[in-house]
PDB file of N, CA, C and O in Angstrom:
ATOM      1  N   UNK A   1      10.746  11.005   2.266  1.00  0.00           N
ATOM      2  CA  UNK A   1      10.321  10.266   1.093  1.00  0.00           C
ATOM      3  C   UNK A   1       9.605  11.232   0.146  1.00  0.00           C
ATOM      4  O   UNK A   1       8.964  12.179   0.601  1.00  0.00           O
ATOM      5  N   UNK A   2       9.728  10.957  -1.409  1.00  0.00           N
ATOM      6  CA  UNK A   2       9.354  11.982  -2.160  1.00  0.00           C
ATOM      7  C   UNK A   2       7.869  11.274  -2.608  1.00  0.00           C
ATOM      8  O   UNK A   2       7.734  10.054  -2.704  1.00  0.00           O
ATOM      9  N   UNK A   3       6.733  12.299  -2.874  1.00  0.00           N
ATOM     10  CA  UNK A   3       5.386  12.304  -3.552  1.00  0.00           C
ATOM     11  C   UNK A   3       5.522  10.646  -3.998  1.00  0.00           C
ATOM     12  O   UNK A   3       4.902   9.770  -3.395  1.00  0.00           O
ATOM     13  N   UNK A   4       6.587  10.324  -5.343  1.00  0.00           N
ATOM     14  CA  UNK A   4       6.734   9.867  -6.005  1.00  0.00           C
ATOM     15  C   UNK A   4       6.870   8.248  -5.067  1.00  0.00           C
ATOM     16  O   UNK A   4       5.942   7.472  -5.291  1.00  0.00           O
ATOM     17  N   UNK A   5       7.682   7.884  -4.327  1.00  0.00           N
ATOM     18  CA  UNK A   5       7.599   6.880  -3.496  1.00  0.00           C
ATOM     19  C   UNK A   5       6.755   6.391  -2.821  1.00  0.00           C
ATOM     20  O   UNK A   5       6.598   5.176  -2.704  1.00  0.00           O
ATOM     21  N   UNK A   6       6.037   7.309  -2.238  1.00  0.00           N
ATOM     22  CA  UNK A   6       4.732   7.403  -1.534  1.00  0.00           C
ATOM     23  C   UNK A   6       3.531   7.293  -1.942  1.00  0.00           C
ATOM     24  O   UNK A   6       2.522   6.985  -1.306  1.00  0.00           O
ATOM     25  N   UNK A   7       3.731   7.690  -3.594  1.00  0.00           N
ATOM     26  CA  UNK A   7       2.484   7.313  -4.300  1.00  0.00           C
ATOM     27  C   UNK A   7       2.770   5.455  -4.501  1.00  0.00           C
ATOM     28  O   UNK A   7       1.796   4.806  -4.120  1.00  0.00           O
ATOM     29  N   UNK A   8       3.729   4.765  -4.933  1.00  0.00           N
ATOM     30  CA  UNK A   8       4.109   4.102  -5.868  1.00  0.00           C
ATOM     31  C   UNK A   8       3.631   3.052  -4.077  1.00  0.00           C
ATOM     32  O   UNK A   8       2.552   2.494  -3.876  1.00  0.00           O
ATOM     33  N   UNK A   9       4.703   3.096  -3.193  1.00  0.00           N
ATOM     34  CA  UNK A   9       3.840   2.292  -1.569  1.00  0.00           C
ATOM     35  C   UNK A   9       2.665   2.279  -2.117  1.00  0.00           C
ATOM     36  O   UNK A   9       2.143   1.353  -2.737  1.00  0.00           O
ATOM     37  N   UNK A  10       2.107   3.662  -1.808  1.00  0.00           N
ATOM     38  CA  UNK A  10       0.603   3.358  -1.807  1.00  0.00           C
ATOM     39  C   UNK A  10       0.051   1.733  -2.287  1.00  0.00           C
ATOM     40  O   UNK A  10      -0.324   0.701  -1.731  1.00  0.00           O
ATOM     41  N   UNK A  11       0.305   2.333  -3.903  1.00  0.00           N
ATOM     42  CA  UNK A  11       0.017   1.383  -4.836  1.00  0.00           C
ATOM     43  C   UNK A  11       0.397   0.051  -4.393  1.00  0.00           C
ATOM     44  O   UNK A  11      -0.430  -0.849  -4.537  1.00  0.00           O
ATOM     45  N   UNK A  12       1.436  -0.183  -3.919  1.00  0.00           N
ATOM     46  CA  UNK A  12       2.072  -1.578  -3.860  1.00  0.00           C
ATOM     47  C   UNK A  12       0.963  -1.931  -2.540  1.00  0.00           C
ATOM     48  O   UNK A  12       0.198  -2.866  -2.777  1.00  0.00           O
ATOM     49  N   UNK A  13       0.862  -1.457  -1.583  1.00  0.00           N
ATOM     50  CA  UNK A  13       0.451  -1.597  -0.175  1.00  0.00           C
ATOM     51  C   UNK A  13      -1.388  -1.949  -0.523  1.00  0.00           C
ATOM     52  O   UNK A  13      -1.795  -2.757   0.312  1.00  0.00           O
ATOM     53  N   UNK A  14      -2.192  -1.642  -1.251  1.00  0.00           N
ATOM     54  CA  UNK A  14      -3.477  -2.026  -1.541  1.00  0.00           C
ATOM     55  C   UNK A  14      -3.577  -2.648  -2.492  1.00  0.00           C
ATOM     56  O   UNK A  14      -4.709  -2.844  -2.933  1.00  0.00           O
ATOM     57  N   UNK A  15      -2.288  -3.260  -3.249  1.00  0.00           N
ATOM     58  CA  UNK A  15      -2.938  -4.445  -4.199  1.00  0.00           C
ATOM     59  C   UNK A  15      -1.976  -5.577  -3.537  1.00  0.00           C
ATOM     60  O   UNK A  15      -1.905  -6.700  -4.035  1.00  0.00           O
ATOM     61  N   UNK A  16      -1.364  -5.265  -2.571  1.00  0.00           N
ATOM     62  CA  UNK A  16      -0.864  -6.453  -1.302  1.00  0.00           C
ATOM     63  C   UNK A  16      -2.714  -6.647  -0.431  1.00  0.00           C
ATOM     64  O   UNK A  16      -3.420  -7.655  -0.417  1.00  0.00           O
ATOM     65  N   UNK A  17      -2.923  -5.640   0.018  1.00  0.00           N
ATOM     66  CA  UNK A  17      -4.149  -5.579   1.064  1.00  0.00           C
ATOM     67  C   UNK A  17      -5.438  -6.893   0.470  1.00  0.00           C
ATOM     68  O   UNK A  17      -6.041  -7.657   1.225  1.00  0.00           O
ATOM     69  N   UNK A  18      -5.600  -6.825  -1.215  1.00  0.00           N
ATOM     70  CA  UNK A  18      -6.584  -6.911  -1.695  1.00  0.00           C
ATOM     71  C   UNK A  18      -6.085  -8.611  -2.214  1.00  0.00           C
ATOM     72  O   UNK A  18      -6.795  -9.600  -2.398  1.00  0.00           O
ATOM     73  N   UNK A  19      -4.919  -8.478  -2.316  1.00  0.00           N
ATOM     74  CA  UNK A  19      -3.959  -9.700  -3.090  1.00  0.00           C
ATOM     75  C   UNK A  19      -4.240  -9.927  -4.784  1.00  0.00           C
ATOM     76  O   UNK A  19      -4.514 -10.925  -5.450  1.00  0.00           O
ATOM     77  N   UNK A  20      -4.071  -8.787  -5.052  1.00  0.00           N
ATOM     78  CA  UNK A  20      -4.019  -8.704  -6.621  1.00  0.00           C
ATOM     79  C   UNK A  20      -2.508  -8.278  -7.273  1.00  0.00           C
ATOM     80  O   UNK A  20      -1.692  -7.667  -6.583  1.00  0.00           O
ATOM     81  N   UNK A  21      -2.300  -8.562  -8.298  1.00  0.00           N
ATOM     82  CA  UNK A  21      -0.972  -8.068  -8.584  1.00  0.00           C
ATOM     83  C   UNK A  21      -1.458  -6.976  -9.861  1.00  0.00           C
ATOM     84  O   UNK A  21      -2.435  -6.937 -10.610  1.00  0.00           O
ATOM     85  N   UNK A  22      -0.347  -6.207  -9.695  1.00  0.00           N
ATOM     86  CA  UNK A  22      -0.534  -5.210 -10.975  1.00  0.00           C
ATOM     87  C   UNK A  22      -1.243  -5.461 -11.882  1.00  0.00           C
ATOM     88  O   UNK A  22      -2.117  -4.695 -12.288  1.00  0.00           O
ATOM     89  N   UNK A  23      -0.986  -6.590 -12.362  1.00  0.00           N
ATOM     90  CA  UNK A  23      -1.914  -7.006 -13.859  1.00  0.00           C
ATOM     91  C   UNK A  23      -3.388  -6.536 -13.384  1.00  0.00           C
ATOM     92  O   UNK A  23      -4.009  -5.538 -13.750  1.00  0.00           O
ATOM     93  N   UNK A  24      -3.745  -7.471 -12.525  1.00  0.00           N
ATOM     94  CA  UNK A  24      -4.993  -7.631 -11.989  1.00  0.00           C
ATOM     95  C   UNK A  24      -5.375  -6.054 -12.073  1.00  0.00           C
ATOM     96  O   UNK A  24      -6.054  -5.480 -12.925  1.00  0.00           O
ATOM     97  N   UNK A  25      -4.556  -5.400 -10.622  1.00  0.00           N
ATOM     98  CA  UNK A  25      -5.164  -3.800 -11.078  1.00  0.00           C
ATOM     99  C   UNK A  25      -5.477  -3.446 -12.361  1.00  0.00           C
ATOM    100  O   UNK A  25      -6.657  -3.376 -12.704  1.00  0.00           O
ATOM    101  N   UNK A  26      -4.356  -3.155 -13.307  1.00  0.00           N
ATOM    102  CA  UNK A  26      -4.682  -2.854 -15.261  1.00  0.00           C
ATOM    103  C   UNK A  26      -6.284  -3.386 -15.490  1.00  0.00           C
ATOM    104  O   UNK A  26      -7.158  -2.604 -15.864  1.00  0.00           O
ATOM    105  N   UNK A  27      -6.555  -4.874 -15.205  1.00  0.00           N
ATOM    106  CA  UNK A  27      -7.242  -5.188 -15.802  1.00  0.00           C
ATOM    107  C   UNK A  27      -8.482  -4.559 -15.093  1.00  0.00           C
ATOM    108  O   UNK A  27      -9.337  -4.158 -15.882  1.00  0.00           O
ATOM    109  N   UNK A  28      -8.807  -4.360 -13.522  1.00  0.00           N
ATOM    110  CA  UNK A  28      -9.367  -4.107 -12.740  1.00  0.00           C
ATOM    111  C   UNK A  28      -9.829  -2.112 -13.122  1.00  0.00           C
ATOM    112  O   UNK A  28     -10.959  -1.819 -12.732  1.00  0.00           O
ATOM    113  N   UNK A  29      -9.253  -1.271 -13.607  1.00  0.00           N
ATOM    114  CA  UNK A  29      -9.068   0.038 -13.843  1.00  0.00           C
ATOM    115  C   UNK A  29      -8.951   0.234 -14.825  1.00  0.00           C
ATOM    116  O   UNK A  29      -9.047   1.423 -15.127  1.00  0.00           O
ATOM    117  N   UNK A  30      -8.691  -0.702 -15.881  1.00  0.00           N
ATOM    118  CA  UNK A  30      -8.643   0.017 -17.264  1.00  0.00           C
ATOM    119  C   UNK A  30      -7.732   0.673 -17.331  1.00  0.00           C
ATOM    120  O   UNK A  30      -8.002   1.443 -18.253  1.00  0.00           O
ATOM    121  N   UNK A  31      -6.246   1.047 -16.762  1.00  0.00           N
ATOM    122  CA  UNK A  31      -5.128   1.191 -16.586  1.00  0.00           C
ATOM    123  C   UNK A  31      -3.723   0.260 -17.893  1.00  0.00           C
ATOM    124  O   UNK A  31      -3.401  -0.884 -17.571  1.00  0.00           O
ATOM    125  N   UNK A  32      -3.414   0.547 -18.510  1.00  0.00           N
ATOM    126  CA  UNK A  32      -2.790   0.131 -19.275  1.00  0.00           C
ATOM    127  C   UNK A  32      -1.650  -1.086 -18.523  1.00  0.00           C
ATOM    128  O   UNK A  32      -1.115  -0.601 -17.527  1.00  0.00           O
ATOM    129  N   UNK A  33      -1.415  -1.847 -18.680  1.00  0.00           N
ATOM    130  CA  UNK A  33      -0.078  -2.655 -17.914  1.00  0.00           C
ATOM    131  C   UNK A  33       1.148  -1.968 -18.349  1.00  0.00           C
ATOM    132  O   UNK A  33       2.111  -2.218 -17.624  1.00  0.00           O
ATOM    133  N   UNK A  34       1.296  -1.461 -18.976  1.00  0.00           N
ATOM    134  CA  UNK A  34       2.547  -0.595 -19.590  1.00  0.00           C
ATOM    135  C   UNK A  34       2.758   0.929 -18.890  1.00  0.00           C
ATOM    136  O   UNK A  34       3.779   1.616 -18.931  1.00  0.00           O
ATOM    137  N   UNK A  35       1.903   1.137 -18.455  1.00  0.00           N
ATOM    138  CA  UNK A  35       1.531   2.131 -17.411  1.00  0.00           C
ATOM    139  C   UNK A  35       1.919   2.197 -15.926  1.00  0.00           C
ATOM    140  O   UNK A  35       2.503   2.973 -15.169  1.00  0.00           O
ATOM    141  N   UNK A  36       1.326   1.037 -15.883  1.00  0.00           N
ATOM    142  CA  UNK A  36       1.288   0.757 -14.294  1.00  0.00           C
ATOM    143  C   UNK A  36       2.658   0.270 -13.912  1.00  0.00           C
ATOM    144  O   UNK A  36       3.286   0.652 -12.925  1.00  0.00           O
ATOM    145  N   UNK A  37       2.963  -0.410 -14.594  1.00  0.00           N
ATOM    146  CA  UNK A  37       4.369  -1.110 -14.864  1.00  0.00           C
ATOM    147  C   UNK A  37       5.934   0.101 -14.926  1.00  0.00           C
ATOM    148  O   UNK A  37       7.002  -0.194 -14.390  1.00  0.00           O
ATOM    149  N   UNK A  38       5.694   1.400 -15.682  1.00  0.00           N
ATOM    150  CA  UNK A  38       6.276   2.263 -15.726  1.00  0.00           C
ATOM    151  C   UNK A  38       6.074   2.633 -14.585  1.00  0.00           C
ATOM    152  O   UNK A  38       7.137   2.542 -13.971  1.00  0.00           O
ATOM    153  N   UNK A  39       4.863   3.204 -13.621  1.00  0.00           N
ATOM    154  CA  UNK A  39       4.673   3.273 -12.226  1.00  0.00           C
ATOM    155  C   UNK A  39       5.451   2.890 -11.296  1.00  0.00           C
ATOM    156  O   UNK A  39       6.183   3.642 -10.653  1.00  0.00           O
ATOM    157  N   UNK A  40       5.357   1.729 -11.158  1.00  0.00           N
ATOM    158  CA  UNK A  40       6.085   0.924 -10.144  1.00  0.00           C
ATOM    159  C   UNK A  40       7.232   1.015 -10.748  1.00  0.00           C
ATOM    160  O   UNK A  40       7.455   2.100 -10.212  1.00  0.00           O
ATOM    161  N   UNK A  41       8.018   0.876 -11.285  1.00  0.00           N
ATOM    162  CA  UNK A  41       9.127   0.852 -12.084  1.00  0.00           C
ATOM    163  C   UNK A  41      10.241   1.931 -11.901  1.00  0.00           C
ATOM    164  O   UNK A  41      11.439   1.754 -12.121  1.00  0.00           O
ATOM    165  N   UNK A  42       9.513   3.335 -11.363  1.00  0.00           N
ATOM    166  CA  UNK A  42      10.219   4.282 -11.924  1.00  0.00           C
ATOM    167  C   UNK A  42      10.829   4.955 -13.361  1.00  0.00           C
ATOM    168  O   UNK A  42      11.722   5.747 -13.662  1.00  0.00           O
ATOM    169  N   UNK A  43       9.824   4.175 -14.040  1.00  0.00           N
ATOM    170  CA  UNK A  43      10.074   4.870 -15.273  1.00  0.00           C
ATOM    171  C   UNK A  43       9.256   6.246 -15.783  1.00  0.00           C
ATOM    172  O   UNK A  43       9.601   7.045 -16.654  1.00  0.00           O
ATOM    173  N   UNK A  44       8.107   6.244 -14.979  1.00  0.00           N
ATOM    174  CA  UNK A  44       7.184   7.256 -14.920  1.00  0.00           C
ATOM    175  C   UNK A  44       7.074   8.410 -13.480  1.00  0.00           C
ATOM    176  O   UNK A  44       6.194   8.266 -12.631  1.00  0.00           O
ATOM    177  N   UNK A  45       7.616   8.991 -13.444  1.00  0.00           N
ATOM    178  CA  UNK A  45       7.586   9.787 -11.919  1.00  0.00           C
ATOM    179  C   UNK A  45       6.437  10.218 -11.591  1.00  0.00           C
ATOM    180  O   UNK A  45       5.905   9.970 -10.509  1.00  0.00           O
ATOM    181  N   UNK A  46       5.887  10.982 -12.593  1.00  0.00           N
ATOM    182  CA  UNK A  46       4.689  11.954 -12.472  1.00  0.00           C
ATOM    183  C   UNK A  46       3.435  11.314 -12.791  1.00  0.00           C
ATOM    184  O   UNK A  46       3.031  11.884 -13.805  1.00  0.00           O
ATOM    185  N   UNK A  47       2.360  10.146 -12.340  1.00  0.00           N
ATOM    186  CA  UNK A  47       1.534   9.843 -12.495  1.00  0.00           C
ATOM    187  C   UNK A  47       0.547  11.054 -12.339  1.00  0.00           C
ATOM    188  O   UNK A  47       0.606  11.864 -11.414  1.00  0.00           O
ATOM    189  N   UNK A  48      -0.524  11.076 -13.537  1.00  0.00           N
ATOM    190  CA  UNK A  48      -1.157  11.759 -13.610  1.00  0.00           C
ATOM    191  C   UNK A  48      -2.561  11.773 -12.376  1.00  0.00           C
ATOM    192  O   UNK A  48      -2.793  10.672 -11.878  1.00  0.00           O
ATOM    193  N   UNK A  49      -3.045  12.415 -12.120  1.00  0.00           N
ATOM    194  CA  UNK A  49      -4.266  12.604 -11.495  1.00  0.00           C
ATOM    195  C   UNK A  49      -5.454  11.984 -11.746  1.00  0.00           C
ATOM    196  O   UNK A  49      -6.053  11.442 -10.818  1.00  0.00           O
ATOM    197  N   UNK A  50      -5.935  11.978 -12.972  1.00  0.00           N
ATOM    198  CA  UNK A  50      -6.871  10.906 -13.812  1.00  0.00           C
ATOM    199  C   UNK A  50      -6.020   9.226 -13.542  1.00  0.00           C
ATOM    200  O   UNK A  50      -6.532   8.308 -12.901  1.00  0.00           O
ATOM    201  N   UNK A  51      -5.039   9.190 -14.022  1.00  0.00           N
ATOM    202  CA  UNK A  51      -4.697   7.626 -13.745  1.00  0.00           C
ATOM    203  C   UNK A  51      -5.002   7.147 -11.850  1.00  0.00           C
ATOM    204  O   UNK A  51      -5.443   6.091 -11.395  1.00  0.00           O
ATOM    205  N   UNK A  52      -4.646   8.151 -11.277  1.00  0.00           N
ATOM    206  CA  UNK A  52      -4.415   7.773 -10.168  1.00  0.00           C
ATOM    207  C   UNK A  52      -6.018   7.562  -9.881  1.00  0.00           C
ATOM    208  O   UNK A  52      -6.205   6.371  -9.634  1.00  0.00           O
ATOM    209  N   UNK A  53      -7.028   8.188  -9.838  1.00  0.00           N
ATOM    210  CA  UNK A  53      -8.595   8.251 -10.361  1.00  0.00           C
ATOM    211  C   UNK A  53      -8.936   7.070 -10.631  1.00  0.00           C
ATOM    212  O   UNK A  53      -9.609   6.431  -9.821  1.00  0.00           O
ATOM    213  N   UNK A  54      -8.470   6.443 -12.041  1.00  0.00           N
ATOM    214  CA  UNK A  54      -8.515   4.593 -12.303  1.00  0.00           C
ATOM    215  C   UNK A  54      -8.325   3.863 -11.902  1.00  0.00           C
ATOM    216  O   UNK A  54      -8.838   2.744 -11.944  1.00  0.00           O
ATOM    217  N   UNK A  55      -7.083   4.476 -11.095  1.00  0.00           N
ATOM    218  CA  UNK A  55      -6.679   2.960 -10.227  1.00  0.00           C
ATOM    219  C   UNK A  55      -7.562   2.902  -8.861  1.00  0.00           C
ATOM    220  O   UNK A  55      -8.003   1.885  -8.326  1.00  0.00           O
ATOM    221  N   UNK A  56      -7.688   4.068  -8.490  1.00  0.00           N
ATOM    222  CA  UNK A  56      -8.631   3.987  -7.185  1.00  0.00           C
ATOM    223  C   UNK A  56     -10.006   3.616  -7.369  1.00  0.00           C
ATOM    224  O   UNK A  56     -10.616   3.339  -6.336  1.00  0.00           O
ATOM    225  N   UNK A  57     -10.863   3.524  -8.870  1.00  0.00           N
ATOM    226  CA  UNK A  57     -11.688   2.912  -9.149  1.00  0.00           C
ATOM    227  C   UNK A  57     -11.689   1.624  -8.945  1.00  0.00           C
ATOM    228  O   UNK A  57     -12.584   0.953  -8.431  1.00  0.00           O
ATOM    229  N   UNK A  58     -10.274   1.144  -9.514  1.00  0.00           N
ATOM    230  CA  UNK A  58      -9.884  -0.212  -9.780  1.00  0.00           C
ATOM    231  C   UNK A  58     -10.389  -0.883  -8.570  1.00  0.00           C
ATOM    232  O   UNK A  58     -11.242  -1.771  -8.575  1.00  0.00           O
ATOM    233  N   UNK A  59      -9.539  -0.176  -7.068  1.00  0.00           N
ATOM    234  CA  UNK A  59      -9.312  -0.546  -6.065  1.00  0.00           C
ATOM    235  C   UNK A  59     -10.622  -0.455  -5.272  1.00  0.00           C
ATOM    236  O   UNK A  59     -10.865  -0.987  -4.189  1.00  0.00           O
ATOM    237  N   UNK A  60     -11.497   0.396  -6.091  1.00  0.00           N
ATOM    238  CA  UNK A  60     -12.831   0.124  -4.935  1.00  0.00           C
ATOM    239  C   UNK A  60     -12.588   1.419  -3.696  1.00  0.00           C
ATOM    240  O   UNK A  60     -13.054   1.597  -2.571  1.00  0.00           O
ATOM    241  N   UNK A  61     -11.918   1.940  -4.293  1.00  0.00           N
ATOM    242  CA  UNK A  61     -11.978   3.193  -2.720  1.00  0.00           C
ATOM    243  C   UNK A  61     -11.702   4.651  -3.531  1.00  0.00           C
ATOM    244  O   UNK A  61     -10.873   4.720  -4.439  1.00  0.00           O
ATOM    245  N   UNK A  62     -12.427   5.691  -3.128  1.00  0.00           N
ATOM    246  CA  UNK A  62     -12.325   6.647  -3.580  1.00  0.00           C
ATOM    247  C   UNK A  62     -10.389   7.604  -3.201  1.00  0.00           C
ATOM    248  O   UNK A  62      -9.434   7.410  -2.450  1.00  0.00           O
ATOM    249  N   UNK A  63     -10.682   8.344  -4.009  1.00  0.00           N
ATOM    250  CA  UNK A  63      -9.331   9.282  -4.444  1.00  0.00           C
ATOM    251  C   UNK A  63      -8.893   9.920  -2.870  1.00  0.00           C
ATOM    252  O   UNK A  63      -7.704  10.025  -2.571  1.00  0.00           O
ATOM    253  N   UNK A  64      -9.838  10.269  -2.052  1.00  0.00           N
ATOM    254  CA  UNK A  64      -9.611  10.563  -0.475  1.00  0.00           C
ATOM    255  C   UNK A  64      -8.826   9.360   0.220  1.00  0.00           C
ATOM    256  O   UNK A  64      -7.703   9.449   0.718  1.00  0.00           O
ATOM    257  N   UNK A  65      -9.546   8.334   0.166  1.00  0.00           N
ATOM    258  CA  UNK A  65      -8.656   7.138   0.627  1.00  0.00           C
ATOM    259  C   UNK A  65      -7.380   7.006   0.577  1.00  0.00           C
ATOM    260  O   UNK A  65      -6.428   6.931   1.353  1.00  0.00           O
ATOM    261  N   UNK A  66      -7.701   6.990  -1.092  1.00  0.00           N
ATOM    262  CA  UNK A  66      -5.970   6.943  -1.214  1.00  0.00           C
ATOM    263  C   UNK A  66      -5.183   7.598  -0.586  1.00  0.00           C
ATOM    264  O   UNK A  66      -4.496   6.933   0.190  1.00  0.00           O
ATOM    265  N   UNK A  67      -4.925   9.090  -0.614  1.00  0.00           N
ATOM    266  CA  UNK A  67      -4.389   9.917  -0.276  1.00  0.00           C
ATOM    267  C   UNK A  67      -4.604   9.893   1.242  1.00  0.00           C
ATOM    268  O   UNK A  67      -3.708  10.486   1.842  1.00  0.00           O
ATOM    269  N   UNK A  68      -5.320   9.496   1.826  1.00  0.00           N
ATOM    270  CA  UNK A  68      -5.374   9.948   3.729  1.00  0.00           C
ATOM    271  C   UNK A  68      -4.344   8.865   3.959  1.00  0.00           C
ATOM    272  O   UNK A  68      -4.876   7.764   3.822  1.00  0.00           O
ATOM    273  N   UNK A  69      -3.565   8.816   4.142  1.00  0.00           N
ATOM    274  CA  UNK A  69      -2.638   8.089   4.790  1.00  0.00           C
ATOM    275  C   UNK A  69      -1.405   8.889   5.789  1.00  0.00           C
ATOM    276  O   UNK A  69      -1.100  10.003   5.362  1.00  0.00           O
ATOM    277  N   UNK A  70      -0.837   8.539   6.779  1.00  0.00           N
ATOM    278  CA  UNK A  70       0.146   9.047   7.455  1.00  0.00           C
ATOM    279  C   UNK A  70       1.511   9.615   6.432  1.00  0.00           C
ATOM    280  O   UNK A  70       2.123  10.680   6.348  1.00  0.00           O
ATOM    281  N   UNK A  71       1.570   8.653   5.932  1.00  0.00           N
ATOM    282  CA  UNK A  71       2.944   8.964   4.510  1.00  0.00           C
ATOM    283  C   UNK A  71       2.711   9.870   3.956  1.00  0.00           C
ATOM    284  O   UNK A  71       3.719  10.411   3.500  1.00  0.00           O
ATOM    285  N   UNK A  72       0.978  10.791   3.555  1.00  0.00           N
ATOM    286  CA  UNK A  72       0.792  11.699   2.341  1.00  0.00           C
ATOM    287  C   UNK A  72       0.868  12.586   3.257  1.00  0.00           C
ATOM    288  O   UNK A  72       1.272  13.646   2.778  1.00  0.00           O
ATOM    289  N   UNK A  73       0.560  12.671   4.934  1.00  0.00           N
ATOM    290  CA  UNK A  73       0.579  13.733   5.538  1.00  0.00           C
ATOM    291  C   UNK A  73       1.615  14.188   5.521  1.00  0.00           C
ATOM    292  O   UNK A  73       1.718  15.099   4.700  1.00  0.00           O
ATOM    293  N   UNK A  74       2.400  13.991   6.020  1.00  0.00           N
ATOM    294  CA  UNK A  74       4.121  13.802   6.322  1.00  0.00           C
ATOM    295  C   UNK A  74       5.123  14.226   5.690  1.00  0.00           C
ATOM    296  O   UNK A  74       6.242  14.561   6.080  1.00  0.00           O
ATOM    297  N   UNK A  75       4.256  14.165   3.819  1.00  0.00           N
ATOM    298  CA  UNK A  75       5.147  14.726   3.144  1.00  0.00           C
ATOM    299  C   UNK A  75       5.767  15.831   3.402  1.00  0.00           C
ATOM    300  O   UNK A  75       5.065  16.577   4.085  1.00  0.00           O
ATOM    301  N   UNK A  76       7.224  16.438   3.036  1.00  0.00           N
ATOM    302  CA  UNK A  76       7.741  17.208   3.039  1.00  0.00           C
ATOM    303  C   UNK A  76       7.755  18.708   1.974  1.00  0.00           C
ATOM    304  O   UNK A  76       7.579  18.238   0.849  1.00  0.00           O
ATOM    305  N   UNK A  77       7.810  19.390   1.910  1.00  0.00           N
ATOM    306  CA  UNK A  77       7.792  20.563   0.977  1.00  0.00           C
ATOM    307  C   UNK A  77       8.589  20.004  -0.410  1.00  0.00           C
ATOM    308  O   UNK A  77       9.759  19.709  -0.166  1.00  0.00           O
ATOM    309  N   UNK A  78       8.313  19.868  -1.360  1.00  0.00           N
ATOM    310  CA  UNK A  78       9.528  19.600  -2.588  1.00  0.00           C
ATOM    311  C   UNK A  78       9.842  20.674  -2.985  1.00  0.00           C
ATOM    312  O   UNK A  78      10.875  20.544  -3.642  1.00  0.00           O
ATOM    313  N   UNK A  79       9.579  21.500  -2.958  1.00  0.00           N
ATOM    314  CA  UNK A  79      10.407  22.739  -3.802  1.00  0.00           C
ATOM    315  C   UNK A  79      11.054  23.820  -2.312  1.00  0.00           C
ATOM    316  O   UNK A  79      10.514  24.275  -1.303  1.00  0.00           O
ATOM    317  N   UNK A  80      12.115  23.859  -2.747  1.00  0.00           N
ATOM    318  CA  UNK A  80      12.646  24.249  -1.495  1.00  0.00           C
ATOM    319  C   UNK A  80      13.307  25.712  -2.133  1.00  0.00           C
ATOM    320  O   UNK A  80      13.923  26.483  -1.397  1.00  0.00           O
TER     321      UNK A  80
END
């Protein structure tokens, strides 16, 4: 699975945990809905570092959280 999938789970998997839907996050992070929406969407691949920052505000858990998961370990090398 690429960065990009694994970020986007993430996302889906803690606003399932919390039972908020996207909106809620936007409104929750100060995250644009047009944003977040491109996110999940695949219209945006490369979420920035700062957004990802907002949303983990949003979510109440710091930027470590996010990222410690089995899926971020796991990742594979992308540039080959």
């Amino acid at each position: 699975m690429s960065i990009y999938n694994v970020t986007v789970a993430r996302i889906r998997e803690l606003c399932y945990q919390r039972n908020i839907t996207p909106n809620a996050l936007s409104y929750l992070s100060g995250v644009s809905q047009s944003t977040i929406k491109s996110i999940l969407n695949g219209e945006s691949k490369n979420p920035g570092i700062v957004t990802i920052k907002k949303l983990c505000d949003g979510l109440d858990i710091s930027i470590i959280d996010f990222f410690n998961t089995e899926d971020f370990k796991n990742l594979e090398q992308e540039i080959k």
